[in-house]
N, C-alpha and C positions, 0 to 999 in steps of 0.2 A: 553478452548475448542480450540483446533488446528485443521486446517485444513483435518490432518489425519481421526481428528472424522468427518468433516462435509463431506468429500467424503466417507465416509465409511457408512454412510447415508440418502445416496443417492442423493448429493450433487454436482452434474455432472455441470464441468464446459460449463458454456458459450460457450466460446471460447477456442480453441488454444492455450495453455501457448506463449505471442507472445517471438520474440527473443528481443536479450536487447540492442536494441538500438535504438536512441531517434524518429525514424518513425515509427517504428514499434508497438514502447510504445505507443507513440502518438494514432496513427489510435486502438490500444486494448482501451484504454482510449475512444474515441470517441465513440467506441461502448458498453462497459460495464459499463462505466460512465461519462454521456458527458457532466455532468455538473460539472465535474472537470478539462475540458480540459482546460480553460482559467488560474486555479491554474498550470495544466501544465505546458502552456507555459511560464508563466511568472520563475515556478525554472528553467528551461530549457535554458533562458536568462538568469539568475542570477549565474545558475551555470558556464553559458559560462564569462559570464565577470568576475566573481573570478578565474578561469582560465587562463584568461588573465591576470589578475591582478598579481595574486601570479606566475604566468610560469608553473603550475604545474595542470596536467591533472587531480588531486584529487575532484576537484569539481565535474565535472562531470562526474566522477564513482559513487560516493556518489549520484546524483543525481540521475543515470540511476537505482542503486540497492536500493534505496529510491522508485522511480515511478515502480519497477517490482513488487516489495513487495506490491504497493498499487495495481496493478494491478491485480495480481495474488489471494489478499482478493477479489475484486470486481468480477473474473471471476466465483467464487463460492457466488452462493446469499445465501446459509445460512450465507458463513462465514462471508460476509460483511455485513449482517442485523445484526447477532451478534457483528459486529465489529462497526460499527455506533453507536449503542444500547448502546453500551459500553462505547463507548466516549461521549457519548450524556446524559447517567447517569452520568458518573461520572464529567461532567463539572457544571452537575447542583444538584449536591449534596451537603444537607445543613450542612455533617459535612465530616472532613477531611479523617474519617477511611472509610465513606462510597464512598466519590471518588478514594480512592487508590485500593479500592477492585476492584472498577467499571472499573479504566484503567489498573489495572492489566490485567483484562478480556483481554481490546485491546491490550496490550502490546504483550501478549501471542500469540494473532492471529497475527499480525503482524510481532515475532519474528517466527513464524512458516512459514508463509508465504517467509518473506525472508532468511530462511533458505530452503523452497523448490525449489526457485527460482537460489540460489550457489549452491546446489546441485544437480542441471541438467546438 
């Protein structure tokens, strides 16, 4: 189930797809899901010091198109009840075929999402 299906069902964002970069991400986070802000801040740091670390501004790009992706699932609440859901079966599934299926599920929204997020 991708995104395309959960808006075309009437699954009308939240908010504003925000822009990509780390305030802006932040303050979407804050309001679409703000009990993930403190996991925010902490890749936000981690990205900034592997950055520093390596010289190399790879970190946080991967970071910022890592937290749009999550962002962009949370601004659509079907897509991120199904996307929870998903991960939430499959971490607690008692045999291996039944979790694969389950994070398929999320992989899917996920890869949809931040494919709609590169393609703006």
């Amino acid at each position: 189930m991708g995104l395309q299906h959960t808006e075309a069902s009437g699954d009308a964002p939240l908010i504003p797809r925000p822009e990509r970069t780390p305030a802006a991400l932040r303050a979407a986070c804050a309001v679409v899901a703000p009990q993930l802000v403190a996991a925010y801040d902490q890749a936000k740091d981690q990205a900034l010091a592997e950055a520093v670390a390596h010289g190399s501004l790879g970190p946080v790009h991967a970071y910022l198109a890592h937290w749009a992706a999550l962002i962009e699932i949370e601004r659509h609440p079907g897509a991120a009840k199904a996307y929870h859901r998903a991960e939430y079966l499959g971490h607690i599934a008692a045999e291996p075929t039944e979790a694969r299926e389950h994070l398929t599920v999320a992989s899917g929204i996920y890869r949809a999402a931040a494919e709609a997020v590169r393609a703006e």
